[in-house]
Predicted model as a PDB file, atoms N, CA, C, CB and O in Angstrom, pLDDT in the B-factor column:
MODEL        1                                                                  
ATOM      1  N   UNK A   1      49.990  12.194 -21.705  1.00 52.00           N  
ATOM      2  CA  UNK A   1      49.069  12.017 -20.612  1.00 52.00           C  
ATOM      3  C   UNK A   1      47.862  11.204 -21.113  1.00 52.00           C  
ATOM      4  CB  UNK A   1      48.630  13.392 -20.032  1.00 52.00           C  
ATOM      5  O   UNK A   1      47.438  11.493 -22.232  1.00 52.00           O  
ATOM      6  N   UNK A   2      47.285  10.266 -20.449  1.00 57.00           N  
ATOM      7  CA  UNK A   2      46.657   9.301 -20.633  1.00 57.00           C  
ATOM      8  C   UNK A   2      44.845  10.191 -20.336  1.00 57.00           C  
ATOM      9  CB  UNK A   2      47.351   7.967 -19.553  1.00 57.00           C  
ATOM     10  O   UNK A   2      44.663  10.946 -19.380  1.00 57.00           O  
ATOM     11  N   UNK A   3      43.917   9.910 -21.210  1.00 70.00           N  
ATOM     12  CA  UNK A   3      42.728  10.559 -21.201  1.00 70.00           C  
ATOM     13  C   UNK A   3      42.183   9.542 -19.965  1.00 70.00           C  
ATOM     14  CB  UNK A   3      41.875  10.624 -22.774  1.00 70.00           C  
ATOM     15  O   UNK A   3      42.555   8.522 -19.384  1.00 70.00           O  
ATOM     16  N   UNK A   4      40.870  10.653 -19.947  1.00 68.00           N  
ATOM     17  CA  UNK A   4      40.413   9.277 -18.482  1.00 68.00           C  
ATOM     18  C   UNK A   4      39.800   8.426 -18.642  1.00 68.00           C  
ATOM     19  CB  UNK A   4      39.629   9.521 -17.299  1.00 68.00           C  
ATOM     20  O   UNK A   4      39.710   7.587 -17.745  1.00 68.00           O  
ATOM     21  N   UNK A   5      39.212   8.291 -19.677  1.00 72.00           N  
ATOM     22  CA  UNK A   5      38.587   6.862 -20.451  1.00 72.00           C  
ATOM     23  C   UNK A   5      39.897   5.535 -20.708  1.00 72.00           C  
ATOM     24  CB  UNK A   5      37.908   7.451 -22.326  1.00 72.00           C  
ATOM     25  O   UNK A   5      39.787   4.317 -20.569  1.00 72.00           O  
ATOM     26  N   UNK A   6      40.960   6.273 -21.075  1.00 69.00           N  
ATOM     27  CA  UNK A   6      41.440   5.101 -21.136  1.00 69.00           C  
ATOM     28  C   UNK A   6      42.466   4.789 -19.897  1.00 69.00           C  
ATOM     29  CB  UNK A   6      42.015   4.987 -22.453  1.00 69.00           C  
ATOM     30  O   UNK A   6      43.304   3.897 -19.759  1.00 69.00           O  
ATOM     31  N   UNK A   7      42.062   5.899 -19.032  1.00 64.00           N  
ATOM     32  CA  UNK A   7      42.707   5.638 -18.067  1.00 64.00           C  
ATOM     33  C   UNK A   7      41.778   4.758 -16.256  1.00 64.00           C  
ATOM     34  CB  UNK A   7      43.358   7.168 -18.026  1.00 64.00           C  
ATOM     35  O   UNK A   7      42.139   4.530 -15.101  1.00 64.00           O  
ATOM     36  N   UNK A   8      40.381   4.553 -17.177  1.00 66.00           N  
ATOM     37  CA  UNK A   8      39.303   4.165 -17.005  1.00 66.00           C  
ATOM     38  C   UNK A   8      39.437   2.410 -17.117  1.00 66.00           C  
ATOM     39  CB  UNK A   8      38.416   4.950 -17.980  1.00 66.00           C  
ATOM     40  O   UNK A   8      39.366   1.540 -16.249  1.00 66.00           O  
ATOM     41  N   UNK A   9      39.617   2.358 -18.307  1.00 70.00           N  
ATOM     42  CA  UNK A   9      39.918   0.902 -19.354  1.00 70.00           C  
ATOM     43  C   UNK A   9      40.822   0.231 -18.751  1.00 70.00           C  
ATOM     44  CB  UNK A   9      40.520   1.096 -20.924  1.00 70.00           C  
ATOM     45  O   UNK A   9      40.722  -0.967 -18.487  1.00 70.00           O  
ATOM     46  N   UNK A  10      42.304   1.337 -18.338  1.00 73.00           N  
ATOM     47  CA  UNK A  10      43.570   0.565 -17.920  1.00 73.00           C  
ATOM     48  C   UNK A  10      43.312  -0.480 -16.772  1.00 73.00           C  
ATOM     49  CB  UNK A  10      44.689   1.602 -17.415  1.00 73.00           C  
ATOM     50  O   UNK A  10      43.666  -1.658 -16.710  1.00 73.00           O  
ATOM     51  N   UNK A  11      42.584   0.298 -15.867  1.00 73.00           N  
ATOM     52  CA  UNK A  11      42.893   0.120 -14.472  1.00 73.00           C  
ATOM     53  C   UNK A  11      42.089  -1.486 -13.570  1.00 73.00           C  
ATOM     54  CB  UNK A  11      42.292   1.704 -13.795  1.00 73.00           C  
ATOM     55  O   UNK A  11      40.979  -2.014 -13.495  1.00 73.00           O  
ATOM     56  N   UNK A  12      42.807  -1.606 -13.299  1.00 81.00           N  
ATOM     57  CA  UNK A  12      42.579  -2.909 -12.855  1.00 81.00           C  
ATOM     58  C   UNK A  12      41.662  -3.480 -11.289  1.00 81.00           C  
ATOM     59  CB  UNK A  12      43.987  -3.311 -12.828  1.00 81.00           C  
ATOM     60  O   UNK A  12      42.173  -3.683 -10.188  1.00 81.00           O  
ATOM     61  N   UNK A  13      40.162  -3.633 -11.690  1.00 83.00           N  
ATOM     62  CA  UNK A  13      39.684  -3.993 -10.333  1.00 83.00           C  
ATOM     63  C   UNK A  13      39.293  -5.521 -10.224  1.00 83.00           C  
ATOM     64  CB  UNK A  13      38.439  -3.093  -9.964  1.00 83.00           C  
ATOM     65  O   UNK A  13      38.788  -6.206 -11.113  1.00 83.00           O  
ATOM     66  N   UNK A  14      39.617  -5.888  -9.004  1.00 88.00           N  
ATOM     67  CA  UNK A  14      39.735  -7.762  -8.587  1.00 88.00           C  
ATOM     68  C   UNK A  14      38.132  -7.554  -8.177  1.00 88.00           C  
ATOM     69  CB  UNK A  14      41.166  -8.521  -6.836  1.00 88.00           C  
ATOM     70  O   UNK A  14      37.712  -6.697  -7.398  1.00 88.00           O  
ATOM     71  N   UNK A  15      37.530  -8.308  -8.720  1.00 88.00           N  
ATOM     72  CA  UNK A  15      36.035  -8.996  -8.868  1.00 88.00           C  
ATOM     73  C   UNK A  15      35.683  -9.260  -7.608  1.00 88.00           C  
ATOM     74  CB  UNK A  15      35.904 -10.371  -9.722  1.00 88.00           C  
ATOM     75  O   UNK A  15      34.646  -8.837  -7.096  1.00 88.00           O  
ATOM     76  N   UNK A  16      36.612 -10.048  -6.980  1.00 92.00           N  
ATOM     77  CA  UNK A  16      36.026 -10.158  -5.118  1.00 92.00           C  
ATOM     78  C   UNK A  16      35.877  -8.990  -4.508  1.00 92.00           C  
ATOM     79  CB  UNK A  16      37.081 -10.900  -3.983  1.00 92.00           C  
ATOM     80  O   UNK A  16      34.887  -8.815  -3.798  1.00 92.00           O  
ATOM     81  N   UNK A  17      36.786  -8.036  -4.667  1.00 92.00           N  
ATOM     82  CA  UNK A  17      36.848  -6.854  -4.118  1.00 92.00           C  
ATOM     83  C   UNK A  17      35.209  -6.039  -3.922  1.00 92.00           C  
ATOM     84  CB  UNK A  17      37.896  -6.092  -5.069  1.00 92.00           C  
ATOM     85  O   UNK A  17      34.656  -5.526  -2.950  1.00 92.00           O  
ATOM     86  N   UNK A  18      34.754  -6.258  -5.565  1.00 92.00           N  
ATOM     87  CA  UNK A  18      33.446  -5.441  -5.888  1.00 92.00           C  
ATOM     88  C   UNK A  18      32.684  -6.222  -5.219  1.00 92.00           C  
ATOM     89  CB  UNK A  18      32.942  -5.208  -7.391  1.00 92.00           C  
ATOM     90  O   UNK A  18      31.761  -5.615  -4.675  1.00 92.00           O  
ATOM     91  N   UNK A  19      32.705  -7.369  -5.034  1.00 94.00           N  
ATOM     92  CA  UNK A  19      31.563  -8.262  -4.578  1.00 94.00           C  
ATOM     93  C   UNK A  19      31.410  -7.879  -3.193  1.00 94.00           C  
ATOM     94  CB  UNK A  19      31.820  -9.858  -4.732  1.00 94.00           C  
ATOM     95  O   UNK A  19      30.356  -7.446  -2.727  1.00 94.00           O  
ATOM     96  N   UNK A  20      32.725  -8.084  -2.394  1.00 95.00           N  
ATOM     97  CA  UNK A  20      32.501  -7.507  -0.981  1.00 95.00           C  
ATOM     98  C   UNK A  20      31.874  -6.328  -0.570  1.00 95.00           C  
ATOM     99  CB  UNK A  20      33.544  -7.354  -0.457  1.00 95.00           C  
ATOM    100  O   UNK A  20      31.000  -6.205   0.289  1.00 95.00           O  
ATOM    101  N   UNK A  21      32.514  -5.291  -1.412  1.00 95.00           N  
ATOM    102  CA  UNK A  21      32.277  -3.838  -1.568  1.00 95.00           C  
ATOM    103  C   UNK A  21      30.708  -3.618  -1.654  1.00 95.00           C  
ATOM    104  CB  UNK A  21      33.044  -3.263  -2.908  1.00 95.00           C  
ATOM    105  O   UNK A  21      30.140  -2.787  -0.945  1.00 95.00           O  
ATOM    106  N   UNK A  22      30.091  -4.369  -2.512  1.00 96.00           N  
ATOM    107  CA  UNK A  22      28.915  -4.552  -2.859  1.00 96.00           C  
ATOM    108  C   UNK A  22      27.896  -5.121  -1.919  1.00 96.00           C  
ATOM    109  CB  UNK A  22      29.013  -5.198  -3.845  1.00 96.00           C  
ATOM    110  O   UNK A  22      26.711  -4.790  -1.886  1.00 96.00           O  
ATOM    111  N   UNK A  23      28.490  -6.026  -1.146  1.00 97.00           N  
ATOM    112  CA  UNK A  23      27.560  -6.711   0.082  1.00 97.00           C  
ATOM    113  C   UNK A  23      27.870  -5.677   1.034  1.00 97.00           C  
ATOM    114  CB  UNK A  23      27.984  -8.397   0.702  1.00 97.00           C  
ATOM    115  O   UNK A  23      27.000  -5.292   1.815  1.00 97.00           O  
ATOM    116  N   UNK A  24      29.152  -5.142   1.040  1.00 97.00           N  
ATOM    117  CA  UNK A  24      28.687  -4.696   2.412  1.00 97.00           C  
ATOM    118  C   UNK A  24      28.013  -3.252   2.557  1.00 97.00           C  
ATOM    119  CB  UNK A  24      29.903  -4.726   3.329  1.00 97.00           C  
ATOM    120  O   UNK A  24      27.597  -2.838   3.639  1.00 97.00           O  
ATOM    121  N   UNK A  25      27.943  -2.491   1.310  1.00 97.00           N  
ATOM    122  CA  UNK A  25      27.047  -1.301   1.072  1.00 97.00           C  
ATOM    123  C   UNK A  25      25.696  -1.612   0.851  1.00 97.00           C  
ATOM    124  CB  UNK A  25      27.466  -0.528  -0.043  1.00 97.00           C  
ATOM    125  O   UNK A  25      24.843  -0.725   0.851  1.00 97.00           O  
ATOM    126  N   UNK A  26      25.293  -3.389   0.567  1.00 97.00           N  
ATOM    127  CA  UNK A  26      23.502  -3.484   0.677  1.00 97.00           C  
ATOM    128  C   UNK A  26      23.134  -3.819   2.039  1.00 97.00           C  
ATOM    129  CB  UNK A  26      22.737  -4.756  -0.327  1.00 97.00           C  
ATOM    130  O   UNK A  26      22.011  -4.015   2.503  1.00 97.00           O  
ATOM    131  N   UNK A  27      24.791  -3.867   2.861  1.00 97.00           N  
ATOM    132  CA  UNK A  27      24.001  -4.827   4.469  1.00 97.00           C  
ATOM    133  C   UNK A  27      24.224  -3.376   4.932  1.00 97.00           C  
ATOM    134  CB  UNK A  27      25.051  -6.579   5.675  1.00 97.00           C  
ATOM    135  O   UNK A  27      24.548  -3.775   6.051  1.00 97.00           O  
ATOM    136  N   UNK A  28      24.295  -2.505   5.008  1.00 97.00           N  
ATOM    137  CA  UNK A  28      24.631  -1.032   5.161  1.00 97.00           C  
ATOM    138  C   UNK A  28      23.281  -0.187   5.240  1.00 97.00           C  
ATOM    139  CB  UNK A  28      25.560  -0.515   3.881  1.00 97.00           C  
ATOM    140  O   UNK A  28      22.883   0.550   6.143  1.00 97.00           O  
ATOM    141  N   UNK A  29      22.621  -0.564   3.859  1.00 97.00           N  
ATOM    142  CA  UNK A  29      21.435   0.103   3.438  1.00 97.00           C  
ATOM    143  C   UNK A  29      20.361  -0.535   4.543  1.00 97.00           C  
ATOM    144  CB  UNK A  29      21.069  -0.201   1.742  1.00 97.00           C  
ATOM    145  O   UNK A  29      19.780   0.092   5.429  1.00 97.00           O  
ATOM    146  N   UNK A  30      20.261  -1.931   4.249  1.00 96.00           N  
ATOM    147  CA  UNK A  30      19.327  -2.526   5.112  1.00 96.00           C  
ATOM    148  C   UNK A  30      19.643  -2.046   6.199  1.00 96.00           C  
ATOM    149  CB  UNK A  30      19.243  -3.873   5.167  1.00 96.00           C  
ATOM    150  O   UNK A  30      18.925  -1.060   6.362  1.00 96.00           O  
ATOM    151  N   UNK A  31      20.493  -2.211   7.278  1.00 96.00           N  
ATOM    152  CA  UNK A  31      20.675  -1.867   9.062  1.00 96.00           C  
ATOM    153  C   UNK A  31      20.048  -0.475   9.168  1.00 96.00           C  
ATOM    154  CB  UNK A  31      22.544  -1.762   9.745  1.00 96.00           C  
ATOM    155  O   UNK A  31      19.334  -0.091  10.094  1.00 96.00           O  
ATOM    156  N   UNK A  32      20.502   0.391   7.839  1.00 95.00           N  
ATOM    157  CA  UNK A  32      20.018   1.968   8.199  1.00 95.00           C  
ATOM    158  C   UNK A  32      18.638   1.785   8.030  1.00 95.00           C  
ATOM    159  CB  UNK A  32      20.606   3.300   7.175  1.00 95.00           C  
ATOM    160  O   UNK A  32      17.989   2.322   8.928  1.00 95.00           O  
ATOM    161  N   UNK A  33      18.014   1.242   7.232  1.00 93.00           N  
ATOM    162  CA  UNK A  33      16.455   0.890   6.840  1.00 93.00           C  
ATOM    163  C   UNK A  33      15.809   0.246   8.326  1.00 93.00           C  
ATOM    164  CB  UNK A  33      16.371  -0.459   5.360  1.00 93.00           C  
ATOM    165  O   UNK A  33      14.773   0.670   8.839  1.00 93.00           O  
ATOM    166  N   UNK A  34      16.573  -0.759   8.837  1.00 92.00           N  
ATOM    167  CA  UNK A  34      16.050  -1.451  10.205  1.00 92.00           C  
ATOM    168  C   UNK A  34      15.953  -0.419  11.015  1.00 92.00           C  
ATOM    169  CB  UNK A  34      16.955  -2.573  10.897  1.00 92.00           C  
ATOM    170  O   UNK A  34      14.843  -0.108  11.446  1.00 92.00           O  
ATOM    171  N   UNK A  35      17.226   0.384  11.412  1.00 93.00           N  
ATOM    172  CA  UNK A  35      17.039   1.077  12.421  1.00 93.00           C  
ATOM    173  C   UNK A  35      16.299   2.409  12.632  1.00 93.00           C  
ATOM    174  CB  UNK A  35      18.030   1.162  12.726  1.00 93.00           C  
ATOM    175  O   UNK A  35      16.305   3.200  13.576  1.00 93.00           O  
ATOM    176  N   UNK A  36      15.420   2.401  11.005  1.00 91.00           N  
ATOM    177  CA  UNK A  36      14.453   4.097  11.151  1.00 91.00           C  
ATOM    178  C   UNK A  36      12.918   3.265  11.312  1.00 91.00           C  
ATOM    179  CB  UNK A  36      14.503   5.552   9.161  1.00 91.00           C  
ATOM    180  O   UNK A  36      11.922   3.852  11.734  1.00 91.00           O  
ATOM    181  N   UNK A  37      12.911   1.949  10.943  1.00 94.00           N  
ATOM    182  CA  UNK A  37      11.132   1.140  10.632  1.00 94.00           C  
ATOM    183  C   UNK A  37      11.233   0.855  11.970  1.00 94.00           C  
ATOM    184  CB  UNK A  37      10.750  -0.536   9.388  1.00 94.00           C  
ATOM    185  O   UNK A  37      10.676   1.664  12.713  1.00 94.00           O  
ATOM    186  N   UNK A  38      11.787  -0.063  12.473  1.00 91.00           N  
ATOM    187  CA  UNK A  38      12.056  -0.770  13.861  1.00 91.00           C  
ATOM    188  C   UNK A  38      11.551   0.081  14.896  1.00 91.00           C  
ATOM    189  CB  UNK A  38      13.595  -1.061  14.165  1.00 91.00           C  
ATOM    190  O   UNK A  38      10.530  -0.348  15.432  1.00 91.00           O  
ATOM    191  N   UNK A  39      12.007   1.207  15.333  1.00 91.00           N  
ATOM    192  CA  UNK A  39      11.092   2.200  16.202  1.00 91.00           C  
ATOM    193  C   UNK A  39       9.772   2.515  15.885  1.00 91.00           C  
ATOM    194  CB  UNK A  39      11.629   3.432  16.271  1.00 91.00           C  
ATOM    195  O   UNK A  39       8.909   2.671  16.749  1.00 91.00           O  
ATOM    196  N   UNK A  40       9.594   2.607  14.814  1.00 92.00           N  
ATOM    197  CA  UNK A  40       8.535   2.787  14.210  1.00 92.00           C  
ATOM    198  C   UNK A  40       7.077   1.969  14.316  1.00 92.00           C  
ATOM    199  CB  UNK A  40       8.998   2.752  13.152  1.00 92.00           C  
ATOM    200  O   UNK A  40       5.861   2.124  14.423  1.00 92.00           O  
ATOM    201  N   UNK A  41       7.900   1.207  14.228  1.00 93.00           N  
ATOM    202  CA  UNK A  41       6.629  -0.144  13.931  1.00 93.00           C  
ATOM    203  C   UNK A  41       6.794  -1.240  15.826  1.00 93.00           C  
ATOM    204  CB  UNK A  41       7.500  -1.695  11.795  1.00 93.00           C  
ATOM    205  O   UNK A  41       6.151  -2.277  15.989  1.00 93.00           O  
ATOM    206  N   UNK A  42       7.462  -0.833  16.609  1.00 94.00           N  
ATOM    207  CA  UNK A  42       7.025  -0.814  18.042  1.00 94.00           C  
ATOM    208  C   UNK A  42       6.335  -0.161  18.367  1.00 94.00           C  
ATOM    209  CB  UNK A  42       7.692  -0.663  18.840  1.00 94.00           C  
ATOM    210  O   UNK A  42       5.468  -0.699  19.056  1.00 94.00           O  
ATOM    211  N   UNK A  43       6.181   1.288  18.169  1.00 94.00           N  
ATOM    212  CA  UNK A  43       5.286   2.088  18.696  1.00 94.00           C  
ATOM    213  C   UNK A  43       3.717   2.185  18.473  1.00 94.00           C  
ATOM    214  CB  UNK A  43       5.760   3.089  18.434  1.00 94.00           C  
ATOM    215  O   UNK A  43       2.756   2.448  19.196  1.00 94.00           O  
ATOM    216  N   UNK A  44       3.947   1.765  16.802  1.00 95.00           N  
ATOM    217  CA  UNK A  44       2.545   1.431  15.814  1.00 95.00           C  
ATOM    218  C   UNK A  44       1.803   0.106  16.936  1.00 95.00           C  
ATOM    219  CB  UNK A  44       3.131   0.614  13.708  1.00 95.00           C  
ATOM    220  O   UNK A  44       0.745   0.363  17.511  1.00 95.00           O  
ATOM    221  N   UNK A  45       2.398  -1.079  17.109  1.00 96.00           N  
ATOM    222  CA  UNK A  45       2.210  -2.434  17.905  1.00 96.00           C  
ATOM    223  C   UNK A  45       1.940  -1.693  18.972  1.00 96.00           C  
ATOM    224  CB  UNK A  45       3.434  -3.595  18.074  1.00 96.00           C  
ATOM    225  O   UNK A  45       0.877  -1.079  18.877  1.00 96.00           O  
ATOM    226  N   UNK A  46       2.803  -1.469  20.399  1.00 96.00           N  
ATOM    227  CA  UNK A  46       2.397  -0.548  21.791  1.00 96.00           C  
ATOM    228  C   UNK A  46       0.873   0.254  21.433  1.00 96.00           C  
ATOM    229  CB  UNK A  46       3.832   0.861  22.147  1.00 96.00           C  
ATOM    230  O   UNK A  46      -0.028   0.064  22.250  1.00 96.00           O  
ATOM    231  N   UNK A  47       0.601   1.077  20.318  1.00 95.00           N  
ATOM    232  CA  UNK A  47      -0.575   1.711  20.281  1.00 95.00           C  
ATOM    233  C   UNK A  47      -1.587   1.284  20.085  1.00 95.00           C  
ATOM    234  CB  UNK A  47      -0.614   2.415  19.699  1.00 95.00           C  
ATOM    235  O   UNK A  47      -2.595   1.564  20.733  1.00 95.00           O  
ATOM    236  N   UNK A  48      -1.514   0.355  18.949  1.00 95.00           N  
ATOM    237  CA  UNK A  48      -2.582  -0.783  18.735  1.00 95.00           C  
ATOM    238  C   UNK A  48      -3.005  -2.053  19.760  1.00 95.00           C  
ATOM    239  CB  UNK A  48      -2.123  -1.434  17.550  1.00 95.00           C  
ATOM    240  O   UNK A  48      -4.072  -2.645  19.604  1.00 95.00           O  
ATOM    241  N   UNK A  49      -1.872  -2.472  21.026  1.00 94.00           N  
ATOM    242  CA  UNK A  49      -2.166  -3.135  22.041  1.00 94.00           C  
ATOM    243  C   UNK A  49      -2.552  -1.710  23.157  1.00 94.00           C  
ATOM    244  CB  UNK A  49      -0.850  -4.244  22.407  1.00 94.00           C  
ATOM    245  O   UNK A  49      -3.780  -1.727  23.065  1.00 94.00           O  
ATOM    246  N   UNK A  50      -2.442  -1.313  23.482  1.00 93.00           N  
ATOM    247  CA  UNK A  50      -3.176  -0.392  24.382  1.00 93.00           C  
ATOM    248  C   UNK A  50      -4.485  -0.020  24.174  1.00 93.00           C  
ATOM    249  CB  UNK A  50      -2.578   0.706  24.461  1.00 93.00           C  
ATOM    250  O   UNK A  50      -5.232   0.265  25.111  1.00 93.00           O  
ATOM    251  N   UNK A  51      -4.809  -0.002  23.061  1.00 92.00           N  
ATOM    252  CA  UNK A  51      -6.052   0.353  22.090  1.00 92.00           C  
ATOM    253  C   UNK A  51      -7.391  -0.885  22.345  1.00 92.00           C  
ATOM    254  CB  UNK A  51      -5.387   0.283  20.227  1.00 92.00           C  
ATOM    255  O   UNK A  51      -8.612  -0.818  22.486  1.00 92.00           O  
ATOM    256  N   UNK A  52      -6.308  -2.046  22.306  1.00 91.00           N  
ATOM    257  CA  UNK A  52      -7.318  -3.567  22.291  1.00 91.00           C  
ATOM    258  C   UNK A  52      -7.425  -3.823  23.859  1.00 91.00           C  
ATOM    259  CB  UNK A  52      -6.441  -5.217  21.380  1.00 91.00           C  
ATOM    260  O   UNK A  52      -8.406  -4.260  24.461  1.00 91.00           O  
ATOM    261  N   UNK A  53      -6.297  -3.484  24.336  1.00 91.00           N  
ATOM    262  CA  UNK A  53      -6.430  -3.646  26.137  1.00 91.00           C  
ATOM    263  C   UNK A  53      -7.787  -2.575  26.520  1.00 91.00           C  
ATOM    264  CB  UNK A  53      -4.611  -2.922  27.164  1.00 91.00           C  
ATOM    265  O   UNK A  53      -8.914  -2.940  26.856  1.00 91.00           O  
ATOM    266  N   UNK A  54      -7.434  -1.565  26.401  1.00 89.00           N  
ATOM    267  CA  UNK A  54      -8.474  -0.876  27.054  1.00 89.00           C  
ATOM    268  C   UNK A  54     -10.130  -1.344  26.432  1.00 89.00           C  
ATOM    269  CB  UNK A  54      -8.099   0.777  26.813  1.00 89.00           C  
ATOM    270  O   UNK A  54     -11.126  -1.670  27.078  1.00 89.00           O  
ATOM    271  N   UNK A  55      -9.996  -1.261  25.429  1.00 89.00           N  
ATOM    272  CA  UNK A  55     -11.807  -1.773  24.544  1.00 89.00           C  
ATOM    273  C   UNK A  55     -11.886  -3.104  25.535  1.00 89.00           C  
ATOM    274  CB  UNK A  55     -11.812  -2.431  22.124  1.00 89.00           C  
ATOM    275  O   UNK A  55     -12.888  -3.244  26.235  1.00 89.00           O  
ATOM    276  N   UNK A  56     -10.646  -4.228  25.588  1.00 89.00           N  
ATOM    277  CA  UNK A  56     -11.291  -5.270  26.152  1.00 89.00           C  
ATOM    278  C   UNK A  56     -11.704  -5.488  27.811  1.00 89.00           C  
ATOM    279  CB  UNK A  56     -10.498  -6.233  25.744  1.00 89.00           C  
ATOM    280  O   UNK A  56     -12.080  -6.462  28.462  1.00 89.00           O  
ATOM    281  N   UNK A  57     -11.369  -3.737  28.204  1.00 88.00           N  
ATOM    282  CA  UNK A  57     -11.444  -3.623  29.670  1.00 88.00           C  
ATOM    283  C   UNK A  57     -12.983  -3.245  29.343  1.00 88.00           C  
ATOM    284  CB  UNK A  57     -10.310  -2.435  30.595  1.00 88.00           C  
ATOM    285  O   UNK A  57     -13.709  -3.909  30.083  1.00 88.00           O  
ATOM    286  N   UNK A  58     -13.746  -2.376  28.458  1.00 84.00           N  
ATOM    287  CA  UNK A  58     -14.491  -1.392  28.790  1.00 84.00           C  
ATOM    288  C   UNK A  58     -14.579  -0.020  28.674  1.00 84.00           C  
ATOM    289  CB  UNK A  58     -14.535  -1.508  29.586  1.00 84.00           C  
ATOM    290  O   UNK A  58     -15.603   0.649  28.814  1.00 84.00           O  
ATOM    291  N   UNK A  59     -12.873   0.588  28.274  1.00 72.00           N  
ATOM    292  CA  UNK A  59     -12.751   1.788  28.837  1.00 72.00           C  
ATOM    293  C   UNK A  59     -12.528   1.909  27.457  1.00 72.00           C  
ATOM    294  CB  UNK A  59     -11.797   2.233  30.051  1.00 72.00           C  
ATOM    295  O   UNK A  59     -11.661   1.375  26.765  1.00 72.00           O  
ATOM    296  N   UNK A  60     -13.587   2.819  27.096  1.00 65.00           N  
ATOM    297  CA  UNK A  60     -13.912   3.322  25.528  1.00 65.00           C  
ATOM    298  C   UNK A  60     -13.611   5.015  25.880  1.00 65.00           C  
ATOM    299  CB  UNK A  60     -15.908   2.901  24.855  1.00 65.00           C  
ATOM    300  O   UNK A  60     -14.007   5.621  26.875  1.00 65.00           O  
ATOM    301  N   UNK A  61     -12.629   5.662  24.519  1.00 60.00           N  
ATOM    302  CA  UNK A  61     -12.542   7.012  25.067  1.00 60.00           C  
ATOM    303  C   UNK A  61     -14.035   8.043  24.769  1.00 60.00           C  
ATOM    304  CB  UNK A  61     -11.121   7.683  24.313  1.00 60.00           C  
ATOM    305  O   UNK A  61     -14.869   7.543  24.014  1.00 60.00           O  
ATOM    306  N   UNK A  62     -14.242   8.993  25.170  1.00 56.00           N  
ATOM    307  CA  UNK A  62     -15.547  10.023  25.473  1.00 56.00           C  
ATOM    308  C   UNK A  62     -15.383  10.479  23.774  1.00 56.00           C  
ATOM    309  CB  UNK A  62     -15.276  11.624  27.009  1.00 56.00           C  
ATOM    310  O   UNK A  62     -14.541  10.561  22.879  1.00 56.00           O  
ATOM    311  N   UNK A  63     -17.022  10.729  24.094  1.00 59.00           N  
ATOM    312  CA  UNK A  63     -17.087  10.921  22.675  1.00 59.00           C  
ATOM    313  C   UNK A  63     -16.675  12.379  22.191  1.00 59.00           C  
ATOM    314  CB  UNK A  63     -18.498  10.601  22.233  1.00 59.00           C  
ATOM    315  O   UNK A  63     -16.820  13.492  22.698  1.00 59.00           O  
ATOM    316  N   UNK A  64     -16.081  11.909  20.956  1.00 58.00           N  
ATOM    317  CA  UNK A  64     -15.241  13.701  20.514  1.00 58.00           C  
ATOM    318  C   UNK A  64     -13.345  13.673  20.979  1.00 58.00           C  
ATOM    319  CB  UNK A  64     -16.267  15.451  22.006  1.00 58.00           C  
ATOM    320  O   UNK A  64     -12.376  14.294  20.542  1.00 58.00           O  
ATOM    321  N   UNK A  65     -13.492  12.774  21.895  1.00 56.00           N  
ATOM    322  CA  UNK A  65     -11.935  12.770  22.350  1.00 56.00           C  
ATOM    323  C   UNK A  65     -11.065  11.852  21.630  1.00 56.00           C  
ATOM    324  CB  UNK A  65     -11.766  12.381  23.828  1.00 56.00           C  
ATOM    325  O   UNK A  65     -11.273  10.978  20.789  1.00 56.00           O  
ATOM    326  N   UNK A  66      -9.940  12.348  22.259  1.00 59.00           N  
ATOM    327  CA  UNK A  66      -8.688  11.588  21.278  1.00 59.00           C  
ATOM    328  C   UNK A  66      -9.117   9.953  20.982  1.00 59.00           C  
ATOM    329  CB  UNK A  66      -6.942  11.580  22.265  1.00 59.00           C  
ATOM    330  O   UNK A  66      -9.628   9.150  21.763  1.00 59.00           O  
ATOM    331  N   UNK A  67      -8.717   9.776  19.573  1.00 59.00           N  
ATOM    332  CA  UNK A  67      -8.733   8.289  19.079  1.00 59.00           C  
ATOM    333  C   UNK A  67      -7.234   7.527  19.466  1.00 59.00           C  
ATOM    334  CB  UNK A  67      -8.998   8.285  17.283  1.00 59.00           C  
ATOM    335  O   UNK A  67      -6.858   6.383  19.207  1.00 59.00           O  
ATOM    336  N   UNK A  68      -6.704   8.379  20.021  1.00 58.00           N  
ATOM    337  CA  UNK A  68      -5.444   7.284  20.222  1.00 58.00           C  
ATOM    338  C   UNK A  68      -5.019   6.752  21.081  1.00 58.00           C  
ATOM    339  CB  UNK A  68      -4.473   7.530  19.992  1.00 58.00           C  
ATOM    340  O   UNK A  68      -3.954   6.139  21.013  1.00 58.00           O  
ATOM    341  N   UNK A  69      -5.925   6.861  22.403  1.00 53.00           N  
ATOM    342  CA  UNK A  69      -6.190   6.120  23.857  1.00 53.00           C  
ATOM    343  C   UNK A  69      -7.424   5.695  23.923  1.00 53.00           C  
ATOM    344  CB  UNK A  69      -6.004   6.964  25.114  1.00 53.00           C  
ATOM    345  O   UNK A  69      -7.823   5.112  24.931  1.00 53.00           O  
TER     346      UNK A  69                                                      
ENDMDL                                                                          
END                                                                             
């Protein structure tokens, strides 16, 4: 019976294979990365334009009250 080191050594992997394998587990990482920031950073933008809309109306919130309208 063959140990697993050299049954490690034997075995034969095709170089394109890893390469693909390899792109498509970093385009994998990124999409999951897009799709948790991406909500994220709309809502951050929406808050920060609501924020500049209203100051440039006038409508400053009361003092002591929420900073995030």
């Amino acid at each position: 019976m063959l140990s697993v080191s050299q049954a490690l050594e034997e075995r034969k992997e095709s170089p394109a294979l890893v390469v693909v394998t390899t792109a498509f587990q970093l385009a994998l990482v990124v999409l999951v990365w897009l799709l948790a920031l991406v909500p994220a950073a709309v809502a951050a933008l929406t808050m920060f334009a609501i924020k500049m809309i209203r100051r440039a109306l006038g409508r400053t919130p009361p003092a002591g009250g929420s900073t995030v309208f």
